[in-house]
NUPA-179337 format. One record per residue (C-alpha): residue in one letter; x, y, z. Coordinates in steps of 0.2 Angstrom, whole numbers, padded with zeros to 4 digits, always signed. Example, Ala and Ser with C-alpha at 12.3 -4.5 7.8 and 13.67 -1.06 7.14 Angstrom:
! NUPA-179337
a+0062-0022+0039 s+0068-0005+0036 
***
This chain:
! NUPA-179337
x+0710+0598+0454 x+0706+0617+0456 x+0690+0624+0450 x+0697+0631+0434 x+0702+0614+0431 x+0685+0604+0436 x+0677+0617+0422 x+0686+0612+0409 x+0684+0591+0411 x+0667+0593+0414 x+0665+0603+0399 x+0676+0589+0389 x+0663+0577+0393 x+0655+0569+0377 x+0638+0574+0385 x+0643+0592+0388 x+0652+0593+0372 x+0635+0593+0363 x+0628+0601+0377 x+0640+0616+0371 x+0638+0614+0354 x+0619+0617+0358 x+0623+0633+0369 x+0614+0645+0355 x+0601+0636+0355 x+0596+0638+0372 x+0601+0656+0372 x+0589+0656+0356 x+0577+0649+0366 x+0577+0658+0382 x+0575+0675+0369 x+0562+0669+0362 x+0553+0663+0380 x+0557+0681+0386 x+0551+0691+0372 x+0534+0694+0372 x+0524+0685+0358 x+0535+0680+0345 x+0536+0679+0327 x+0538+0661+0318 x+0558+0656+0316 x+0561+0647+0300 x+0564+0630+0310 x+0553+0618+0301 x+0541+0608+0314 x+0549+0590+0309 x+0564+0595+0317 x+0570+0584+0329 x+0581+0598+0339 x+0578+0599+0359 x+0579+0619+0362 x+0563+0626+0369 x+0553+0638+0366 x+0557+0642+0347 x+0541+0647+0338 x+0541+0638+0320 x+0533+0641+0306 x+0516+0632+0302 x+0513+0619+0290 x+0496+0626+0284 x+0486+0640+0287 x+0477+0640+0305 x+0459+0641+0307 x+0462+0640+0327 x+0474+0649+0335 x+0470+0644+0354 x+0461+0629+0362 x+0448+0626+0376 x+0446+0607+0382 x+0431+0604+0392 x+0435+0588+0398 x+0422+0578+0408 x+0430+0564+0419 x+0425+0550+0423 x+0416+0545+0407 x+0397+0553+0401 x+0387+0542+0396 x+0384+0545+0378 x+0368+0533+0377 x+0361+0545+0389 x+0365+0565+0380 x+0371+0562+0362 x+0369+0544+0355 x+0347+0541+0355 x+0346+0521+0352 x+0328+0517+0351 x+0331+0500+0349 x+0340+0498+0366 x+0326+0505+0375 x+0314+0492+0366 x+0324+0481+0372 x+0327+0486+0388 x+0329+0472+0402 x+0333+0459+0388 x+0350+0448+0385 x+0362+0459+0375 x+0365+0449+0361 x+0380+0433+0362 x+0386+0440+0344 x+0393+0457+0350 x+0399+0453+0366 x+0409+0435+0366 x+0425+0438+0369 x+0425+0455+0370 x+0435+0465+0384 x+0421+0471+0398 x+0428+0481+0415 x+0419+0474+0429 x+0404+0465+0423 x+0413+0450+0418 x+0401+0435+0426 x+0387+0446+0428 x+0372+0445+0416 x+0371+0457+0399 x+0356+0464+0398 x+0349+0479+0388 x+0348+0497+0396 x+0339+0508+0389 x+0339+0527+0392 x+0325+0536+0405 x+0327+0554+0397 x+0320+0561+0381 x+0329+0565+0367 x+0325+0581+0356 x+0331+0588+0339 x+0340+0606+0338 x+0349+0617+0327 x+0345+0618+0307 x+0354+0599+0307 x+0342+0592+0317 x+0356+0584+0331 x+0349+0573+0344 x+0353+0579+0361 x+0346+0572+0378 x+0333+0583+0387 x+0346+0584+0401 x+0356+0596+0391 x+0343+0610+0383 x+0356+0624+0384 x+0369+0615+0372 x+0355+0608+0363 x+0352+0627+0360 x+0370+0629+0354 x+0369+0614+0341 x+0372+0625+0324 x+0388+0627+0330 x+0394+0611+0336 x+0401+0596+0325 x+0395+0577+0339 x+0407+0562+0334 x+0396+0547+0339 x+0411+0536+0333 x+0425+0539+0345 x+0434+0523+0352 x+0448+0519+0362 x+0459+0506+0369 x+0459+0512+0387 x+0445+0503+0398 x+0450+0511+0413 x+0450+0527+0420 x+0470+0532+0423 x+0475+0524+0403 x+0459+0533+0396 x+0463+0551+0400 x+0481+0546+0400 x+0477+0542+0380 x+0466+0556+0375 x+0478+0568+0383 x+0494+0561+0381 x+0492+0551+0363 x+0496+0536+0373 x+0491+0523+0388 x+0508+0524+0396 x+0513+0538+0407 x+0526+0551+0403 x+0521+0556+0388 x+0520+0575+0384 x+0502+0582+0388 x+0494+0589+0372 x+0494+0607+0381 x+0512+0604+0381 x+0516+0597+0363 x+0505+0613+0357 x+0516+0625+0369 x+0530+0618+0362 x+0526+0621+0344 x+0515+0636+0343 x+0525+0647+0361 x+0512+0658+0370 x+0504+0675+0364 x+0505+0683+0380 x+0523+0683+0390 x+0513+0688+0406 x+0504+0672+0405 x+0508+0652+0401 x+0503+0645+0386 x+0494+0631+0394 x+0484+0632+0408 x+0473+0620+0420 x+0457+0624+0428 x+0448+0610+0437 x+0432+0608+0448 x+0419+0594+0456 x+0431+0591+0471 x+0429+0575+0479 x+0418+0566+0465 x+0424+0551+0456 x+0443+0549+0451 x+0457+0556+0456 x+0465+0571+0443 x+0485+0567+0442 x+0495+0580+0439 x+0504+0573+0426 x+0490+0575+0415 x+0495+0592+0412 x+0514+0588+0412 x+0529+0591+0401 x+0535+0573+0399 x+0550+0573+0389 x+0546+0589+0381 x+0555+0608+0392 x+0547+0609+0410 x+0544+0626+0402 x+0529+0618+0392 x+0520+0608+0406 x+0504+0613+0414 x+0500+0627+0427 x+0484+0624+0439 x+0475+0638+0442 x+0464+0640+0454 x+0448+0649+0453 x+0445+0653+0474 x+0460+0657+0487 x+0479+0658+0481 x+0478+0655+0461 x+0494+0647+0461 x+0503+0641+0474 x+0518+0647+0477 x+0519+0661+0465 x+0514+0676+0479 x+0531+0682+0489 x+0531+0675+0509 x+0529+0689+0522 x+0544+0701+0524 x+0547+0697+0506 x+0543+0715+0493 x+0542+0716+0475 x+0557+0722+0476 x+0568+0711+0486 x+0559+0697+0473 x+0568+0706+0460 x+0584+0708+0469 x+0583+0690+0470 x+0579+0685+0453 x+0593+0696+0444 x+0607+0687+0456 x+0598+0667+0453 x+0599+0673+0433 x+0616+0679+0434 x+0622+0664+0442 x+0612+0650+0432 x+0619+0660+0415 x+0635+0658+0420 x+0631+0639+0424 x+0621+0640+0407 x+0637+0647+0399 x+0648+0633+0407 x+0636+0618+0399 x+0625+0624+0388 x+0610+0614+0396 x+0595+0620+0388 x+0585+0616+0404 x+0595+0630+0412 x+0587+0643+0401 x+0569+0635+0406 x+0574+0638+0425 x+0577+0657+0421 x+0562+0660+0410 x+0552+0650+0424 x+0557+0662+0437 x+0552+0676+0427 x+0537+0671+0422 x+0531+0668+0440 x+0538+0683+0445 x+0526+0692+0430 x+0511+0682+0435 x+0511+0691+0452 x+0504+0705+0444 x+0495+0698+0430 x+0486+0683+0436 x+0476+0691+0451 x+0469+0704+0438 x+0464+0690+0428 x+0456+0677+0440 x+0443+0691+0449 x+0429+0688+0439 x+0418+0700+0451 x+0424+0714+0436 x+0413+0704+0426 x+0396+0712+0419 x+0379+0706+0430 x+0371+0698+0415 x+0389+0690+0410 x+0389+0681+0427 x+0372+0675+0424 x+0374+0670+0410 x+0387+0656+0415 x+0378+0656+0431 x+0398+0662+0440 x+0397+0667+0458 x+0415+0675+0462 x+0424+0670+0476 x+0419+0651+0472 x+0426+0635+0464 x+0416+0629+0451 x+0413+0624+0432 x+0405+0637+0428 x+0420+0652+0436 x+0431+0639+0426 x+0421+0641+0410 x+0420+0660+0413 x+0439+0658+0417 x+0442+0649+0401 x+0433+0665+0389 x+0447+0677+0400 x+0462+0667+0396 x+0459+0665+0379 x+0455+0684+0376 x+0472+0686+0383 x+0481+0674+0372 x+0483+0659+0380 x+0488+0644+0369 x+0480+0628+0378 x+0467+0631+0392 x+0464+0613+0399 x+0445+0613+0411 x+0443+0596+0418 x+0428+0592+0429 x+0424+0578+0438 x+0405+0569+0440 x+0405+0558+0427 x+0407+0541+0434 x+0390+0532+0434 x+0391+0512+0439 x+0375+0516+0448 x+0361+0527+0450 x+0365+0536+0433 x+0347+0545+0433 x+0349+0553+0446 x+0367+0556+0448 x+0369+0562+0427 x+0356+0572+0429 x+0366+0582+0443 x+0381+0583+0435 x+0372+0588+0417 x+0364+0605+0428 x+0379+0607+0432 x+0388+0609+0416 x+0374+0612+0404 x+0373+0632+0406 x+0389+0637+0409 x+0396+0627+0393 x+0383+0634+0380 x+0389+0651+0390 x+0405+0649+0386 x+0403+0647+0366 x+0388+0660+0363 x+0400+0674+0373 x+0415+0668+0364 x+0405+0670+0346 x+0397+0686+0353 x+0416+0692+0355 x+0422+0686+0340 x+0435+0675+0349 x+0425+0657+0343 x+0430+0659+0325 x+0448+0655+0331 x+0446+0646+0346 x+0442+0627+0346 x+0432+0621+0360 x+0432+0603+0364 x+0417+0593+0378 x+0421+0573+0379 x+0429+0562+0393 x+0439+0546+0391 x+0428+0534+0385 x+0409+0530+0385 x+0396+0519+0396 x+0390+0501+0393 x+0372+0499+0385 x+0372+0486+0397 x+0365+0488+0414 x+0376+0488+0431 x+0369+0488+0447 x+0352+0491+0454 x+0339+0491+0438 x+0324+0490+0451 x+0310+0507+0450 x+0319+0513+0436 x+0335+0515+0441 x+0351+0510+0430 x+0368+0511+0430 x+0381+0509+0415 x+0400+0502+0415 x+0416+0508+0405 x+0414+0505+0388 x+0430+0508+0376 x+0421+0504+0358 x+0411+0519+0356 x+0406+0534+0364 x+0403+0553+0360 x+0411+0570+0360 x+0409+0587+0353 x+0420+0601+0345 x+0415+0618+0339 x+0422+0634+0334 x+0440+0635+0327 x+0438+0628+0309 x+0423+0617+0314 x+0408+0614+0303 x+0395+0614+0316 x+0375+0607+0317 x+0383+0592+0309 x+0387+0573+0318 x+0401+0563+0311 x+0399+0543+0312 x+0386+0531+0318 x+0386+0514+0332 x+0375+0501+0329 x+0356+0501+0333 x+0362+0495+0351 x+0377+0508+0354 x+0389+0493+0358 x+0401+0496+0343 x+0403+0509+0327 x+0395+0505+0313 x+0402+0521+0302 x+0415+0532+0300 x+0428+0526+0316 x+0439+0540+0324 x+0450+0534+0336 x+0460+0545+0350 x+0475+0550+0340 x+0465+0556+0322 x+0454+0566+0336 x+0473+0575+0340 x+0477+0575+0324 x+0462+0585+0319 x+0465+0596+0334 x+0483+0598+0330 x+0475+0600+0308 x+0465+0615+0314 x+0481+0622+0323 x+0491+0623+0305 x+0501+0609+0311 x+0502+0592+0302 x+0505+0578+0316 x+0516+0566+0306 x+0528+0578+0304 x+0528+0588+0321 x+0540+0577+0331 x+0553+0578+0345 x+0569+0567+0346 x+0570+0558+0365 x+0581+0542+0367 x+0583+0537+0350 x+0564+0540+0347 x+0554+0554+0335 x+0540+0553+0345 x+0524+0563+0342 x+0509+0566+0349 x+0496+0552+0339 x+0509+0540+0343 x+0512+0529+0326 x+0491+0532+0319 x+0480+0545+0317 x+0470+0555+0303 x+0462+0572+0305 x+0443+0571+0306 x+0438+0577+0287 x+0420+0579+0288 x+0419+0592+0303 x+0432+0603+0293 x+0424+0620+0289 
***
């Protein structure tokens, strides 16, 4: 069989048959990858089609075009920042009640005695609302008019991998699109020299490990997934040309790859083709935009100070600083995780390290995005995966105190972007073990996200063996009362 011959039964195939039938679509998509910013096709978002990269139109009015997720792994004890229980401290050292716990699902203090932990740290009101926020976080206590605290999250997940797998993938099982990538996928990217959904992380070597499929595009265009950037030494690995290797020969290079996968993308019509091309040439504009972006050091003195940056360094509050750049520049989906979080023991002295750490550069980020007029279209999201026992683990001796995973409750915060801020949203009972008001589970928390976003999430699907899948999985509501 000679080549002409081999082209023409392999594009016969039933696969590549559809595959060809689909070519304007991935030529569609690739234009509208390569063009810079976009205008919305008339593709509804319940479409089930598989080309990347089309823009389509929203299903409401936006109140937030971009997002930053502060995302705090390992689990912050909400007992200890944003959910005040008096009770439990009265009743510290005491059996938590039989009523709330028999039978219950309880990580690893299954055969160890309940008993009551109460909080060491103060809690003070702030802001015109009064929100109760611990004293170990006075700088977004001083942010509070414009935050909206859910004290009525819960979860499935009791460990760490299926918690952040959930909150950022809509589900416990792996795979899944990340919510970056779902959002990149429906909105594209405002900025062509740039991804629309970026990773920043820090707090090396603390607590669990950060996959990488947390950022990835599941099912969905590779073209959607993730990029990690990194805030000291090479920003992205990989991108920069090897030694010998000039801009020039780069673009040598990439006009002949192009050449040859269009004609491959001609052949079969394989939309993943067109997400190789436009790949390359992102990375090929990133050269130039990225390390303009990531050097901070042009930064004003009191700007640094504000977030407490030192440029040059890898840390939460570069990442946060990080964070206000990329979203003056247009990226869609900018992901900070950072890691501290996990306290089965010593939680005084350990969450008050990991509070300083995030504490000024967090309330730095939101007054210099309101003072830039970016907040009024950015949301900006500070939670982890799940909350902490109001039961004791380990060493209660001298004050110490430690608290395990706890799925029925815990806290997060959102502001900016179509959030009513100085307001809390739901309630746990007088011993934080279970919500007593106003529930909001993982997917409404992404179906609120996606709400502010002009996208209704029942109807923004994508077709993948047989399935519509989406990213709030089969629940979800959007979050009402923090609506602006």
């Amino acid at each position: 069989m000679n080549l002409q011959e081999l082209s023409l039964n392999e594009a016969l195939t039933r696969r590549h048959f559809f595959g060809r039938t689909a070519r304007g679509i991935g030529t569609a998509a690739l234009a509208a990858m390569l063009r810079p910013g976009g205008t919305m096709a008339s593709t509804p978002l319940n479409i089930t089609a598989t080309a990347q990269g089309v823009l389509h139109p929203l299903h409401r009015a936006a109140k937030a075009k971009r997002v930053i997720y502060l995302f705090q792994s390992g689990a912050p004890s909400q007992l200890d920042l944003y959910d005040h229980k008096p009770k439990l401290i009265e009743m510290n050292g005491k059996p938590m009640p039989e009523s709330l716990t028999k039978g219950q699902r309880i990580a690893q203090l299954m055969g160890q005695p309940l008993n009551c932990v109460g909080t060491k740290f103060k809690f003070h009101r702030h802001g015109r609302g009064g929100i109760e926020i611990s004293e170990l976080l006075p700088n977004i206590g001083s942010i509070a008019d414009e935050i909206a605290v859910i004290r009525s999250m819960h979860t499935e997940a009791i460990n760490h991998d299926p918690g952040v797998t959930l909150m950022q993938t809509g589900h416990q099982q792996a795979g899944r699109p990340a919510m970056g990538s779902w959002i990149s996928y429906g909105l594209g990217s405002e900025n062509d020299q740039l991804p629309a959904f970026v990773v920043l992380a820090s707090g090396f070597g603390q607590d669990q490990p950060l996959l990488t499929r947390y950022w990835g595009s599941g099912f969905l265009p590779s073209s959607h997934q993730g990029v990690e950037f990194r805030s000291s030494g090479e920003p992205i690995l990989f991108v920069n040309n090897p030694e010998g290797i000039t801009p020039q020969i780069r673009r040598r290079l990439l006009d002949g790859m192009k050449d040859i996968n269009g004609l491959r993308q001609e052949a079969i019509g394989d939309p993943e083709i067109a997400t190789r091309i436009a790949s390359y040439e992102m990375a090929y504009r990133m050269q130039t935009s990225v390390p303009e972006l990531m050097d901070i050091s042009r930064e004003s003195k009191s700007t640094l100070e504000s977030y407490g940056a030192e440029p040059g360094k890898s840390s939460y509050a570069n990442n946060c600083l990080l964070a206000r750049r990329l979203a003056e520049r247009g990226v869609r989906f900018i992901q900070l995780y950072h890691r501290g979080w996990d306290h089965h023991n010593n939680l005084p002295a350990d969450i008050a390290k990991t509070s300083k750490v995030v504490d000024q550069p967090t309330a730095a980020l939101i007054r210099d995005l309101k003072q830039r007029g970016l907040l009024e279209d950015t949301l900006v999201i500070w939670g982890g995966e799940f909350g902490r026992t109001p039961m004791n683990q380990g060493d209660a001796s001298n004050g110490n105190y430690g608290r395990d995973h706890h799925m029925k409750a815990f806290s997060l915060w959102m502001a900016g972007g179509g959030v009513h801020g100085g307001v809390t949203v739901g309630s746990t009972d007088e011993l934080g073990y279970d919500v007593a008001e106003d529930a909001v589970h993982a997917n409404d928390f992404q179906a609120t996200i996606l709400h502010l976003l002009g996208i209704e999430h029942t109807q923004f699907t994508y077709r993948f063996q047989g399935r519509d899948y989406r990213l709030t999985d089969i629940g979800g509501d959007p979050v009402k009362k923090i609506l602006a």
